[in-house]
FIKOLZA-1660 file (N, C-alpha, C; in steps of 0.1 Angstrom, whole numbers, plus 5000, padded with zeros to 4 digits):
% residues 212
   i   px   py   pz ch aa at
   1 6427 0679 9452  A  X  N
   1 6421 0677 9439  A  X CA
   1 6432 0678 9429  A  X  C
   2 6437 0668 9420  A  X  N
   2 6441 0665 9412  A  X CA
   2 6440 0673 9393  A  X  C
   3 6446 0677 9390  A  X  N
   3 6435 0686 9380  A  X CA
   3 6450 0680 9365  A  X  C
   4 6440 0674 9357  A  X  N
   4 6451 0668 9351  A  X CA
   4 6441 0680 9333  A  X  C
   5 6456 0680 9325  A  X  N
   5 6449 0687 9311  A  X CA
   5 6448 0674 9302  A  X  C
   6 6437 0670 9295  A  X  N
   6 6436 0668 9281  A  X CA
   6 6439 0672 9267  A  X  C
   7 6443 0668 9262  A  X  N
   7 6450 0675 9243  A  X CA
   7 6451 0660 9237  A  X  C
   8 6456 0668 9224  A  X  N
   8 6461 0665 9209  A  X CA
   8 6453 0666 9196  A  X  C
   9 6464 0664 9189  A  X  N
   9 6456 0672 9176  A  X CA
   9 6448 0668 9170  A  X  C
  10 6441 0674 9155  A  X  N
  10 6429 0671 9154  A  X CA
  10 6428 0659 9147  A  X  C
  11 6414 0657 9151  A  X  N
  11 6412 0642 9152  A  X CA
  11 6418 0627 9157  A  X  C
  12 6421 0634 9167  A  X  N
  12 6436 0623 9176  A  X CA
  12 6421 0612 9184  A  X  C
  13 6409 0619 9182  A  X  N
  13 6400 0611 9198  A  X CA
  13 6399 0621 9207  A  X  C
  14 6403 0628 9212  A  X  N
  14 6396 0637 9221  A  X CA
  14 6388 0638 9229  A  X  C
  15 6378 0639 9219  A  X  N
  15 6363 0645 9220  A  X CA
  15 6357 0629 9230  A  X  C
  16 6359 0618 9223  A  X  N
  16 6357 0607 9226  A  X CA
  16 6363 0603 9240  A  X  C
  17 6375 0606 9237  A  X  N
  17 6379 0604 9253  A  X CA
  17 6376 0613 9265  A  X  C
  18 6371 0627 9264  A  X  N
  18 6367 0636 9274  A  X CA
  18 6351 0621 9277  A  X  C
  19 6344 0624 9267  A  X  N
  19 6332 0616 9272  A  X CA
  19 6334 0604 9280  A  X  C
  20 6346 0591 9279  A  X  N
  20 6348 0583 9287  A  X CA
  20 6355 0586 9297  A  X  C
  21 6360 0599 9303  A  X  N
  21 6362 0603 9317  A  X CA
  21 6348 0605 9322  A  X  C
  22 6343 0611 9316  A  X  N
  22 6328 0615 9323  A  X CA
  22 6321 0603 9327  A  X  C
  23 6318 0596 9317  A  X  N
  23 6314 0582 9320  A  X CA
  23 6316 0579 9336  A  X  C
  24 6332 0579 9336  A  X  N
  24 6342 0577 9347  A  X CA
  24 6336 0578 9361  A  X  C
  25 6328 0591 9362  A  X  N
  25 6331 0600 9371  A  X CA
  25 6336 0615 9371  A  X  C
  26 6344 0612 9362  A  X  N
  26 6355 0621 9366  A  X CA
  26 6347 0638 9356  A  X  C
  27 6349 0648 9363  A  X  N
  27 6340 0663 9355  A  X CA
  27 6352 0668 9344  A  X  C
  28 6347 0674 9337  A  X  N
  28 6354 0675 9322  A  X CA
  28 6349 0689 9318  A  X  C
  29 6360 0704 9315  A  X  N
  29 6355 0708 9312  A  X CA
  29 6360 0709 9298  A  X  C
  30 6352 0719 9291  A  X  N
  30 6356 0714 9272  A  X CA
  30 6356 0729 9270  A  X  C
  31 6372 0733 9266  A  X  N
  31 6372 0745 9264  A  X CA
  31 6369 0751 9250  A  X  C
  32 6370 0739 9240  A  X  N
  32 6362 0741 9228  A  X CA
  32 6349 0746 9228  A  X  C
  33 6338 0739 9237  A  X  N
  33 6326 0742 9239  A  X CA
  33 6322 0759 9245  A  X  C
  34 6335 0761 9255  A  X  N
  34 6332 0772 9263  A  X CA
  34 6337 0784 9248  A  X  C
  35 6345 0784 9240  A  X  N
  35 6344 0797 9231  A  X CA
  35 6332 0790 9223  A  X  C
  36 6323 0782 9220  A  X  N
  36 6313 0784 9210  A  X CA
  36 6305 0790 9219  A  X  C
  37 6303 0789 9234  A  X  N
  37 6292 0797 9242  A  X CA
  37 6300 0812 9244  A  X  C
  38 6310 0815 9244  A  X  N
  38 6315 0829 9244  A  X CA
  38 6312 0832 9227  A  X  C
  39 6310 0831 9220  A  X  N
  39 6310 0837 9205  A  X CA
  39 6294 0831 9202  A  X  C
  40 6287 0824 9205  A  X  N
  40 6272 0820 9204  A  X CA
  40 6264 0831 9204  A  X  C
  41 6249 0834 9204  A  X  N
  41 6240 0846 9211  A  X CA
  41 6243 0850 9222  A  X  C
  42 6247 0864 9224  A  X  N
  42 6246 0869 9239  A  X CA
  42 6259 0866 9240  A  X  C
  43 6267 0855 9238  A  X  N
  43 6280 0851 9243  A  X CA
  43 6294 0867 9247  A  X  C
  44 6299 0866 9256  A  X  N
  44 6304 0878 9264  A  X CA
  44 6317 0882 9254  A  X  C
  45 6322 0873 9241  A  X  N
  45 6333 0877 9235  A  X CA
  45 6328 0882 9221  A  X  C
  46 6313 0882 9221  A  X  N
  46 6309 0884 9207  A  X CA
  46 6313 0901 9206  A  X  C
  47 6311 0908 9212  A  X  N
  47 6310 0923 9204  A  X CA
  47 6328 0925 9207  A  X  C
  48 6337 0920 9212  A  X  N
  48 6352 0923 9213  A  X CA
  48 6352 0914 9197  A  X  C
  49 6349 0899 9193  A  X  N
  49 6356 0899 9182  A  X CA
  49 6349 0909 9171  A  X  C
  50 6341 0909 9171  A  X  N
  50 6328 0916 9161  A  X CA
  50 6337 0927 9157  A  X  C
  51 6345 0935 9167  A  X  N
  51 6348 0950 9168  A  X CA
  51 6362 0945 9158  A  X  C
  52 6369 0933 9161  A  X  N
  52 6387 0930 9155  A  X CA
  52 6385 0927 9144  A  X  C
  53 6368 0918 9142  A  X  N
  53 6368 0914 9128  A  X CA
  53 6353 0918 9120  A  X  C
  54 6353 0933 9115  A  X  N
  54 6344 0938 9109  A  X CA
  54 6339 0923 9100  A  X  C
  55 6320 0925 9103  A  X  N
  55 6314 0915 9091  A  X CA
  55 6312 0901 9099  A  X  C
  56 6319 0897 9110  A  X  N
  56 6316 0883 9113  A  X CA
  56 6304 0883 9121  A  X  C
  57 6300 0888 9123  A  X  N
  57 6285 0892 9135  A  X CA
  57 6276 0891 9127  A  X  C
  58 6268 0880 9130  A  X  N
  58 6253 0876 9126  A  X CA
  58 6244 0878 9135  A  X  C
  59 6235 0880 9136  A  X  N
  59 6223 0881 9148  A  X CA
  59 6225 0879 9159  A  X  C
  60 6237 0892 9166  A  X  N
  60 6238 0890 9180  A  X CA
  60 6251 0876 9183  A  X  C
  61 6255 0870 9173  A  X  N
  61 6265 0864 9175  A  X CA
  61 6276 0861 9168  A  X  C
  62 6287 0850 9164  A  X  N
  62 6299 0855 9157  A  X CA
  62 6294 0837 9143  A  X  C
  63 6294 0843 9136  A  X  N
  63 6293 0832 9119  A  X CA
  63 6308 0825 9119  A  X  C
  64 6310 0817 9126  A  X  N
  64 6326 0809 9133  A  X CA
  64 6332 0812 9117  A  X  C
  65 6320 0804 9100  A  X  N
  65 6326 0803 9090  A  X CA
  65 6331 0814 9084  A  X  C
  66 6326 0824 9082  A  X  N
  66 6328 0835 9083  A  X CA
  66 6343 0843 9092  A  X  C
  67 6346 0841 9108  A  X  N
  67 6357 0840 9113  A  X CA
  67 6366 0834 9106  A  X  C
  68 6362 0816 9107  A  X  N
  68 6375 0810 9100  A  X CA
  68 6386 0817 9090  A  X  C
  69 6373 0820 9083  A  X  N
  69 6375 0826 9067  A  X CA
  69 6387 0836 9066  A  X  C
  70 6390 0848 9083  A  X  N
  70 6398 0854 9083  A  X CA
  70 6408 0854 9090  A  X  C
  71 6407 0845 9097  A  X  N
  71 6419 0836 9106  A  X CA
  71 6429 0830 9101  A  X  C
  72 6422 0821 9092  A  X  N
  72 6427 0804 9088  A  X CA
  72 6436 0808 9081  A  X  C
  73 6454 0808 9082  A  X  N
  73 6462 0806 9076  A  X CA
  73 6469 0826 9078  A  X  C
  74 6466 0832 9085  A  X  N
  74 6470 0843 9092  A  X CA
  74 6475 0845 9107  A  X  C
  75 6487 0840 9109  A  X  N
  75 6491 0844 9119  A  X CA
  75 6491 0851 9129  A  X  C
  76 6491 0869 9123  A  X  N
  76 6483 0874 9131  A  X CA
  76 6471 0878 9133  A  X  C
  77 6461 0874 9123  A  X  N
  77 6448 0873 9128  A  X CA
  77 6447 0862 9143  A  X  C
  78 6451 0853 9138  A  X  N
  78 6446 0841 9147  A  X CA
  78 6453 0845 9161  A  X  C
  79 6466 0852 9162  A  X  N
  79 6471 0857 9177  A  X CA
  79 6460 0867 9180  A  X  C
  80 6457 0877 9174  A  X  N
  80 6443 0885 9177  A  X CA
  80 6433 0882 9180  A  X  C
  81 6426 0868 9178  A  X  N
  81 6414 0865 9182  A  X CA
  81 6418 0858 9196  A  X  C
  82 6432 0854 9197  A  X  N
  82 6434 0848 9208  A  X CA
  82 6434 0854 9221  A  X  C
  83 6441 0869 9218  A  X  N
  83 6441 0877 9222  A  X CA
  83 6430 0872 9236  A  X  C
  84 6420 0879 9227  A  X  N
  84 6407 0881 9228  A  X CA
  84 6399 0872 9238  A  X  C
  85 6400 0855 9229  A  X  N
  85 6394 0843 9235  A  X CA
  85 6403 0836 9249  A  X  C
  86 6415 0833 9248  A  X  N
  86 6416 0827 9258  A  X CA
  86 6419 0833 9274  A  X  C
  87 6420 0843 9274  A  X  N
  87 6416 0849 9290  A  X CA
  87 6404 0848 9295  A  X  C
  88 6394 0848 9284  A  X  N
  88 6381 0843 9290  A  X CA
  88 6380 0830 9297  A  X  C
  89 6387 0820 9283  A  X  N
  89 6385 0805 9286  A  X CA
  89 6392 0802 9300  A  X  C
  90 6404 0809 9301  A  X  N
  90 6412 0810 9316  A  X CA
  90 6402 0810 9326  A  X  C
  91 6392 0822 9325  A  X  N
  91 6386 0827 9336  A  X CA
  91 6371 0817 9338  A  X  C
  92 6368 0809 9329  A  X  N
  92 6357 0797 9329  A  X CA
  92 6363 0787 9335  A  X  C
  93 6376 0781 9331  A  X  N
  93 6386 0773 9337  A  X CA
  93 6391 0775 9352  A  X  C
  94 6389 0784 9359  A  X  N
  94 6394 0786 9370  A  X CA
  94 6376 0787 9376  A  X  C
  95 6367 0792 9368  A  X  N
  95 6352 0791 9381  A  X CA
  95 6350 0774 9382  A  X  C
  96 6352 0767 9371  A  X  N
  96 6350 0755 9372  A  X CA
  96 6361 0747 9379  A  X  C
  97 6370 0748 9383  A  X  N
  97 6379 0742 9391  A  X CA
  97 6375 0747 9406  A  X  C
  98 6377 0761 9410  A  X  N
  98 6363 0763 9420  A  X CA
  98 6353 0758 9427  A  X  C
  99 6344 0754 9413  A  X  N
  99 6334 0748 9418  A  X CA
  99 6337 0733 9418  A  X  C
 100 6345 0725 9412  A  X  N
 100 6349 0714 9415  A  X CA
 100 6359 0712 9431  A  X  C
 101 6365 0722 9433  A  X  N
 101 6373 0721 9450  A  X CA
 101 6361 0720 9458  A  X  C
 102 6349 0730 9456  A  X  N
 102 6342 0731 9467  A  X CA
 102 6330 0720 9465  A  X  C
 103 6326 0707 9458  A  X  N
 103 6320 0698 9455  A  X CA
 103 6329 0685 9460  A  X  C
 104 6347 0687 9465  A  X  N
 104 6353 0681 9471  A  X CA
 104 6354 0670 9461  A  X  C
 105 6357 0671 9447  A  X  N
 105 6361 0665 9433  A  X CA
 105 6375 0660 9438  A  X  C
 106 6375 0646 9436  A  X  N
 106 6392 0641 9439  A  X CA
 106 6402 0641 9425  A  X  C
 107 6395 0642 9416  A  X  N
 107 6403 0643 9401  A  X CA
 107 6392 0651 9389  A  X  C
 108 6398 0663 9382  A  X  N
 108 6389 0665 9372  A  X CA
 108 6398 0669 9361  A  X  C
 109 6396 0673 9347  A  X  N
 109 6402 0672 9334  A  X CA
 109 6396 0682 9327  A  X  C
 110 6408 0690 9322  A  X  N
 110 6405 0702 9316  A  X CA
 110 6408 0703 9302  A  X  C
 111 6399 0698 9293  A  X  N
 111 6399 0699 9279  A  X CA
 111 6404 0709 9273  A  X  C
 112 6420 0712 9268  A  X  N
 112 6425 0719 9264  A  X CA
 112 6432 0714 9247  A  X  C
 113 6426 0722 9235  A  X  N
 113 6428 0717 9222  A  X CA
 113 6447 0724 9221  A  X  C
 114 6454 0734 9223  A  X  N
 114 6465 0742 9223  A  X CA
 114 6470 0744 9235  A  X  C
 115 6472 0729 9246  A  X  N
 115 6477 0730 9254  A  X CA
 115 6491 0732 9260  A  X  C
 116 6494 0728 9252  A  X  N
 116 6515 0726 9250  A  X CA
 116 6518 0741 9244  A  X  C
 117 6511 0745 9236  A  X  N
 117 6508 0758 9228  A  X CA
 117 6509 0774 9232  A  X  C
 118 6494 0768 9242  A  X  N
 118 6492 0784 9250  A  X CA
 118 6501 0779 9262  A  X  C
 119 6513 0770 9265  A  X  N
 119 6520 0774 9284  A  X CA
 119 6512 0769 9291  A  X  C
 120 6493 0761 9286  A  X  N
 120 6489 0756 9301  A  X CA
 120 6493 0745 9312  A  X  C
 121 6501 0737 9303  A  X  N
 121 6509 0728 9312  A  X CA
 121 6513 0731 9323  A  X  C
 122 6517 0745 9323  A  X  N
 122 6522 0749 9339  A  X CA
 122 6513 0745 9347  A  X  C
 123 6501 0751 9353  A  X  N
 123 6489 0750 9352  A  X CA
 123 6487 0740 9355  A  X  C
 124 6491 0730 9356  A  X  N
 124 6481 0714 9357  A  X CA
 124 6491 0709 9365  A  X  C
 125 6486 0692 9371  A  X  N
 125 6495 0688 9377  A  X CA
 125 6494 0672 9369  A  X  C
 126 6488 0673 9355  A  X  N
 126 6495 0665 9349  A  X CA
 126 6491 0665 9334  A  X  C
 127 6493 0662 9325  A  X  N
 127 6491 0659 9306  A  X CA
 127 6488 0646 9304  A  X  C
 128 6473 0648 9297  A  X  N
 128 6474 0633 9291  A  X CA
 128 6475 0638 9276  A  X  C
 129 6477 0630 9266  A  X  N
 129 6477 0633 9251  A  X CA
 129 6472 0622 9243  A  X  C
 130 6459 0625 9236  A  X  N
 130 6453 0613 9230  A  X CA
 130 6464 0614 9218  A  X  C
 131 6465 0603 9212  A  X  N
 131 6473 0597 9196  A  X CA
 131 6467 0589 9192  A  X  C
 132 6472 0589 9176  A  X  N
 132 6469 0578 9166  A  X CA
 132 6478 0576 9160  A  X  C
 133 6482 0567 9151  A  X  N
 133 6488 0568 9138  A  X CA
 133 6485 0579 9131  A  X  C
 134 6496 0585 9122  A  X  N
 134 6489 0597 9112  A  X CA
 134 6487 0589 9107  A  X  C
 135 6483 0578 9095  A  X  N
 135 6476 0577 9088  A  X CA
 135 6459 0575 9094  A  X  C
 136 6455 0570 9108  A  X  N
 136 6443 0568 9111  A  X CA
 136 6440 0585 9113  A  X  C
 137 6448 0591 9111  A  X  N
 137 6441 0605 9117  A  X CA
 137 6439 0612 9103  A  X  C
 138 6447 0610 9091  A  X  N
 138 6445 0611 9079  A  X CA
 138 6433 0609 9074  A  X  C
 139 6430 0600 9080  A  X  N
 139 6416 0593 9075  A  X CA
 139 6409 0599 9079  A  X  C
 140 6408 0597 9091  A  X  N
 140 6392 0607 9103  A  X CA
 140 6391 0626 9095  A  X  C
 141 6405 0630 9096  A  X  N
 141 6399 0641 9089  A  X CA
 141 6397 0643 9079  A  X  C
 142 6396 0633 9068  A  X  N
 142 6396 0638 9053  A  X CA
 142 6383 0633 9051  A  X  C
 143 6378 0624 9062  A  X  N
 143 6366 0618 9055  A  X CA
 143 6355 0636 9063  A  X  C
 144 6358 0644 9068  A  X  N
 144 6349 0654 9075  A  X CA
 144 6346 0662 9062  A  X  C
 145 6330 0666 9066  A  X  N
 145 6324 0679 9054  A  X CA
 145 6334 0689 9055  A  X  C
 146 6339 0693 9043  A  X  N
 146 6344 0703 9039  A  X CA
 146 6361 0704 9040  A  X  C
 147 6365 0694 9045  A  X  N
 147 6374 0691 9049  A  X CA
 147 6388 0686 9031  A  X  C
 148 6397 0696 9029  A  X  N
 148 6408 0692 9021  A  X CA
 148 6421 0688 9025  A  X  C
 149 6429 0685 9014  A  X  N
 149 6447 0683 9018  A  X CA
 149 6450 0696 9022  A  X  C
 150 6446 0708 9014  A  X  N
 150 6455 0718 9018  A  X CA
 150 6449 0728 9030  A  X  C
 151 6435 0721 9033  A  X  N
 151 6430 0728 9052  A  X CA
 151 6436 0720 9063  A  X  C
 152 6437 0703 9062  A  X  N
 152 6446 0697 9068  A  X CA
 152 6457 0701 9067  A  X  C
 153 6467 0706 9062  A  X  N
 153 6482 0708 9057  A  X CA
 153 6481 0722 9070  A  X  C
 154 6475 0731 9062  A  X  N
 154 6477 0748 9075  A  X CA
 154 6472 0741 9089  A  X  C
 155 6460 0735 9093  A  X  N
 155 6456 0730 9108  A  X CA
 155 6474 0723 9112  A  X  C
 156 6477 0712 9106  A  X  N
 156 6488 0710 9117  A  X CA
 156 6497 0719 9114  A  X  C
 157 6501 0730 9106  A  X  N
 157 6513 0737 9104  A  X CA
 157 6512 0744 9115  A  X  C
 158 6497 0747 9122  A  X  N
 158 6496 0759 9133  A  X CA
 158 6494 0748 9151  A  X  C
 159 6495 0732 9146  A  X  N
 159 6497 0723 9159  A  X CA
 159 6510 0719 9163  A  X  C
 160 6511 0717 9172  A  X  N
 160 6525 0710 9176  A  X CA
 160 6528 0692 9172  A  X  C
 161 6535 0688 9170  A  X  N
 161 6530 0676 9156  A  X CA
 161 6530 0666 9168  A  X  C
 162 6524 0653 9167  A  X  N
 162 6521 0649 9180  A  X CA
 162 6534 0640 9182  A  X  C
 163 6544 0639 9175  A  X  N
 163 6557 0636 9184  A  X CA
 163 6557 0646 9193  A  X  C
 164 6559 0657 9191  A  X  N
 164 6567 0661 9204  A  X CA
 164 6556 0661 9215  A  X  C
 165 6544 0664 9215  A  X  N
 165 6533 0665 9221  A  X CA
 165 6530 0649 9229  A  X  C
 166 6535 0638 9226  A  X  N
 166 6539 0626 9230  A  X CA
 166 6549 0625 9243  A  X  C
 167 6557 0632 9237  A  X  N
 167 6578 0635 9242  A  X CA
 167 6571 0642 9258  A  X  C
 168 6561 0652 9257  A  X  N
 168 6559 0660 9266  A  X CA
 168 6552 0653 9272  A  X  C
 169 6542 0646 9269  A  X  N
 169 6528 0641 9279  A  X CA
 169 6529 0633 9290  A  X  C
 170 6526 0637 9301  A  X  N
 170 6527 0622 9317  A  X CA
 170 6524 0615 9313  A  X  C
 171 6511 0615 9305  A  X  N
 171 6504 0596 9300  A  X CA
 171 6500 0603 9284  A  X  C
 172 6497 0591 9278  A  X  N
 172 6492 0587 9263  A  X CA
 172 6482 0578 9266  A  X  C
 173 6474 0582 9256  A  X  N
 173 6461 0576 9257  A  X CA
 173 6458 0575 9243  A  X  C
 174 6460 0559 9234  A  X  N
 174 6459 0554 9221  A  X CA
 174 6444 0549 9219  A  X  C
 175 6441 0557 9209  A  X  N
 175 6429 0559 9202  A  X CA
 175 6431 0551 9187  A  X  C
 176 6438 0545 9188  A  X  N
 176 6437 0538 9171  A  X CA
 176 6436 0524 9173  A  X  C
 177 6438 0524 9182  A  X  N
 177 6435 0507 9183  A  X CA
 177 6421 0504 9192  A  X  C
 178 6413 0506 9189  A  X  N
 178 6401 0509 9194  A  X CA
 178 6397 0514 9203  A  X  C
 179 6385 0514 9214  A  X  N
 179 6377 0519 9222  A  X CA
 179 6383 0514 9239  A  X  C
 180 6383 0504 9239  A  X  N
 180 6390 0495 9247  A  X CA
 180 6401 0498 9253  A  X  C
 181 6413 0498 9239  A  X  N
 181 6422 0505 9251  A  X CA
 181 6430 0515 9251  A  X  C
 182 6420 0524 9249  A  X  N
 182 6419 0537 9250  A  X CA
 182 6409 0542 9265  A  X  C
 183 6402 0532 9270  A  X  N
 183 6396 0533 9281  A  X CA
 183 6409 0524 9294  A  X  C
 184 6410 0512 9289  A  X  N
 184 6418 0507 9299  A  X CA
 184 6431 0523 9302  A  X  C
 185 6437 0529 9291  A  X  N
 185 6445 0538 9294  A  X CA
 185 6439 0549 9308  A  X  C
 186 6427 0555 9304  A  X  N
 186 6417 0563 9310  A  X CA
 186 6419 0558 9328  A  X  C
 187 6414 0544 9326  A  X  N
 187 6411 0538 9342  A  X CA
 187 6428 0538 9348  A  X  C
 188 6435 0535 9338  A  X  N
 188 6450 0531 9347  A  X CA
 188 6450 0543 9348  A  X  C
 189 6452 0558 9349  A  X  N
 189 6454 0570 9346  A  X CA
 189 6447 0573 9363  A  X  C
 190 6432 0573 9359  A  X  N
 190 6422 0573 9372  A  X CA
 190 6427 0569 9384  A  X  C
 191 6434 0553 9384  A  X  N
 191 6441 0546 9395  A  X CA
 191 6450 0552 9398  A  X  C
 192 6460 0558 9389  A  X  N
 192 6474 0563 9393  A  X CA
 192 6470 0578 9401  A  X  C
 193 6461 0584 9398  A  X  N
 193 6460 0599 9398  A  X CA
 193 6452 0599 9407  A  X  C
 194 6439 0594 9412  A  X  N
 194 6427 0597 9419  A  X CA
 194 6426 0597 9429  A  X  C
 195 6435 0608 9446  A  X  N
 195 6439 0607 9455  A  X CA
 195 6420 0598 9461  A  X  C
 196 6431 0588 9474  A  X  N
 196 6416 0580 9483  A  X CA
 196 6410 0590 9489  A  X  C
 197 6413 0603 9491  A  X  N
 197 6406 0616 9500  A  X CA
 197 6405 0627 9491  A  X  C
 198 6394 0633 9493  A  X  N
 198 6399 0647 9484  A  X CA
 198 6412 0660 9493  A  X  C
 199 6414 0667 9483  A  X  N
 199 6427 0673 9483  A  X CA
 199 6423 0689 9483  A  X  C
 200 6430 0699 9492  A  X  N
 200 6425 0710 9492  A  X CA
 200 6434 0715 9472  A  X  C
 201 6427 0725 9467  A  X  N
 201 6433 0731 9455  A  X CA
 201 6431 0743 9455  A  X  C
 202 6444 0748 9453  A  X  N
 202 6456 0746 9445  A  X CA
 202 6463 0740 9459  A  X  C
 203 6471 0728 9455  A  X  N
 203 6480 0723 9461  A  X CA
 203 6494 0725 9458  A  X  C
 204 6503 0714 9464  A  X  N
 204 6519 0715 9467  A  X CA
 204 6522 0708 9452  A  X  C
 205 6512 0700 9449  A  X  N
 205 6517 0691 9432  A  X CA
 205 6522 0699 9425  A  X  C
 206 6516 0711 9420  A  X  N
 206 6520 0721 9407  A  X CA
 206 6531 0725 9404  A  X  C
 207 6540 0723 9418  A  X  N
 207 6555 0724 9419  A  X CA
 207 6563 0716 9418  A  X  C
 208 6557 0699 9419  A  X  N
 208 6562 0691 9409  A  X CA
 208 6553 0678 9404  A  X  C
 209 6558 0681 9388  A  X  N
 209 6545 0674 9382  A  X CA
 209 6545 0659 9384  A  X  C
 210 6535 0655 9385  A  X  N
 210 6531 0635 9385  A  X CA
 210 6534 0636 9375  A  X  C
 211 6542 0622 9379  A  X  N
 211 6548 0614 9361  A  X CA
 211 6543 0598 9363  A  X  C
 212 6538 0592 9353  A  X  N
 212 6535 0577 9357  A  X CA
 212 6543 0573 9365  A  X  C
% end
């Protein structure tokens, strides 16, 4: 099994492109999604942040706006919540790869937003990195509810700017020039990557990474 990470920054396509693997075939998990269900109702990270961040707990779960509010633009707040959040998401990340070896999955994709960030690259046995132009990304996020110059300005100051996030990636996958070929990228990706047999995991790859 092939276990390749997804990234880049915000509003690069992403979200868009996790869905056209899936389309694919290919299982996708979205670690974005897994902390809104860890901080959601009942969710297993709500009473650890609740305890770091007096006041963010609403009815059994964490008010994200409310978090933002004490994160956003605090260094070490945001290392504290991380603390917190990403060993979980590790530990979701590893049952789902699990359960993908033993469904005999020949390729799957781990939606990671702070991949290059948190060291998960190790971890994988390949990087794709959606891009755009910064001006098309300029665009996408300014046209978002609630969205300013100066919440844009702190979001990338705390991302890796997507040159170097490029510089690093096995493959790129362009999202500004439409839908198209940003999928043709996807399938050439699929062809290069998707052993004809499935593969016992964790394999011999992780020791050295696929490069196109």
């Amino acid at each position: 099994m092939i276990v390749v990470g997804l990234t880049g920054s915000i509003a690069m396509g992403k979200s868009e492109t996790a869905r056209m693997f899936r389309r694919l075939g290919v299982p996708v998990l979205d670690s974005d999604a897994e902390v809104h269900r860890l901080l959601g109702p009942g969710g297993r990270a709500v009473q650890a942040v609740a305890a770091a961040f007096p006041g963010v707990e609403k009815s059994g779960a964490i008010d994200r706006q409310a978090l933002g509010a004490k994160v956003f633009g605090n260094a070490r707040a945001r290392q504290r919540l991380e603390a917190i959040l990403h060993p979980m998401v590790r530990t979701a990340q590893r049952r789902f790869l699990s359960t993908a070896a033993r469904r005999r999955e020949r390729l799957v994709v781990l939606d990671i937003p702070l991949l290059f960030e948190t060291g998960a690259a190790a971890r994988l046995d390949a990087v794709a990195v959606v891009s755009a132009p910064g001006f098309i990304q300029r665009q996408r996020v300014l046209a978002r509810p609630g969205m300013s110059e100066g919440k844009l300005a702190g979001i990338l100051a705390a991302q890796m700017p997507d040159e170097e996030k490029r510089r690093r990636a096995d493959f790129i996958i362009p999202t500004g020039r439409g839908k198209r070929a940003a999928l043709d990228a996807i399938k050439a990706l699929c062809r290069r990557l998707r052993p004809k047999r499935p593969r016992a995991w964790p394999d011999r790859l992780r020791q050295s990474r696929i490069r196109p």
